[in-house]
C-alpha positions, 0 to 999 in steps of 0.5 A: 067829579072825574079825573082823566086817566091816561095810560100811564095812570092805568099801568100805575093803577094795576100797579097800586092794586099789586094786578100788574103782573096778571097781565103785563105792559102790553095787555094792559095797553089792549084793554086801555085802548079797548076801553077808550075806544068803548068811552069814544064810541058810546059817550059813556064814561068809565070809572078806573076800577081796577079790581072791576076789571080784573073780574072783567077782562082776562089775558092768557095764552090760546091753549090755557084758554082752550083747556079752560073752556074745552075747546078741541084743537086736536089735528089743528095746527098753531094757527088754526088752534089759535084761530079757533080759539079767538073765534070761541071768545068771538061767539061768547064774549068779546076778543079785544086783541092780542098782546105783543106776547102772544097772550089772547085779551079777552072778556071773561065769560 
């Protein structure tokens, strides 16, 4: 038996778990709609698992993901740094989007 999950119930998961404050309002929101759009696309259901995700999915600001995967920025400037970086996750996992923060939602790799 499934129960359907809105945004909502999402946030208030991560709260339960006491994962909320990993990733905030606005990741969350980026992998909600990340993983809704996963369920649509493929037909395949998701069971909500908080800690699953939280091994999974990962949001951090571009230049802790560069140190966390040595990523050379150096001569780059904010944007390009940034763009590098987002094409990194590209080439080795999956980029979801970016956080109204600025923080980088990625899956982890």
């Amino acid at each position: 038996m499934k129960t359907s999950v809105n945004f909502s119930d999402f946030i208030d998961a991560f709260k339960r778990f006491d994962r909320y404050d990993g990733y905030g309002y606005e990741a969350l929101k980026v992998i909600f709609e990340y993983l809704e759009e996963y369920e649509e696309s493929t037909g395949e259901e998701i069971e909500l698992d908080v800690i699953a995700i939280c091994c999974d999915y990962n949001a951090e600001h571009y230049t802790a993901i560069a140190s966390n995967y040595s990523i050379d920025l150096d001569g780059l400037d904010d944007d390009e740094a940034k763009n590098a970086v987002i094409e990194y996750i590209q080439d080795n996992s999956a980029y979801l989007g970016e956080a109204i923060d600025g923080e980088l939602v990625y899956q982890c790799f």
